[in-house]
C-alpha positions in Angstrom: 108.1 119.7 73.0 107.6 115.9 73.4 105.0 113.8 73.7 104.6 112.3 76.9 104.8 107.8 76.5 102.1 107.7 79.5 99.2 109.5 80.9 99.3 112.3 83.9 99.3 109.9 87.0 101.0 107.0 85.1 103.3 106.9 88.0 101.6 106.5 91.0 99.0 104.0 89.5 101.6 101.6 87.5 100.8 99.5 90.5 97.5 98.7 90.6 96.5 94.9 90.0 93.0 94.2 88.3 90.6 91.8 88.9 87.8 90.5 87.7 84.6 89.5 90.2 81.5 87.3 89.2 78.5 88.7 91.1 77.5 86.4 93.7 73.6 87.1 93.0 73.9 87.2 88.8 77.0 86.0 87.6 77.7 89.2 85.8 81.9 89.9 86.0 82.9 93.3 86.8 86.4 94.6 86.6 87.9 95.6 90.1 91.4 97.6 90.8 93.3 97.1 93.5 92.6 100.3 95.0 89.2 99.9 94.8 87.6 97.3 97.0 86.8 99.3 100.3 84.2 101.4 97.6 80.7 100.1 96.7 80.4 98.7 94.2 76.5 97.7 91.7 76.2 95.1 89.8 75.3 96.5 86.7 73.3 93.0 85.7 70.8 92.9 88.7 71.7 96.7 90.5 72.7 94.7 94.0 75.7 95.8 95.9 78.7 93.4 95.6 79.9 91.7 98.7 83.6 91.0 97.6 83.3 88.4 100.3 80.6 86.3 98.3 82.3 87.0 94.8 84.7 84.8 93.2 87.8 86.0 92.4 89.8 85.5 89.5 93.2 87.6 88.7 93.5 89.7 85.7 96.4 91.0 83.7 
């Protein structure tokens, strides 16, 4: 038996970009995936829901 290089799922998630967002109401960054903007999303800084339309966003790698 070998061991596998990636995790289960690898495949259909090799895809995703990250991102990170600054909250618009702290400054706080948080870590986004592509898949994961239509979710809500708290700040963990100030507890507010980030508005992806007031946040700035700067690509990750």
């Amino acid at each position: 038996m070998t061991t596998p290089m990636h995790c289960p799922g690898f495949e259909s998630k090799k895809h995703l970009q990250s991102f990170v967002c600054k909250c618009p109401n702290c400054g706080l960054e948080k870590e986004i995936f592509s898949d994961e903007f239509e979710k809500k999303h708290v700040c963990k800084g100030c507890q507010k829901e980030i508005d992806f339309t007031l946040c700035t966003l700067d690509a990750g790698v």
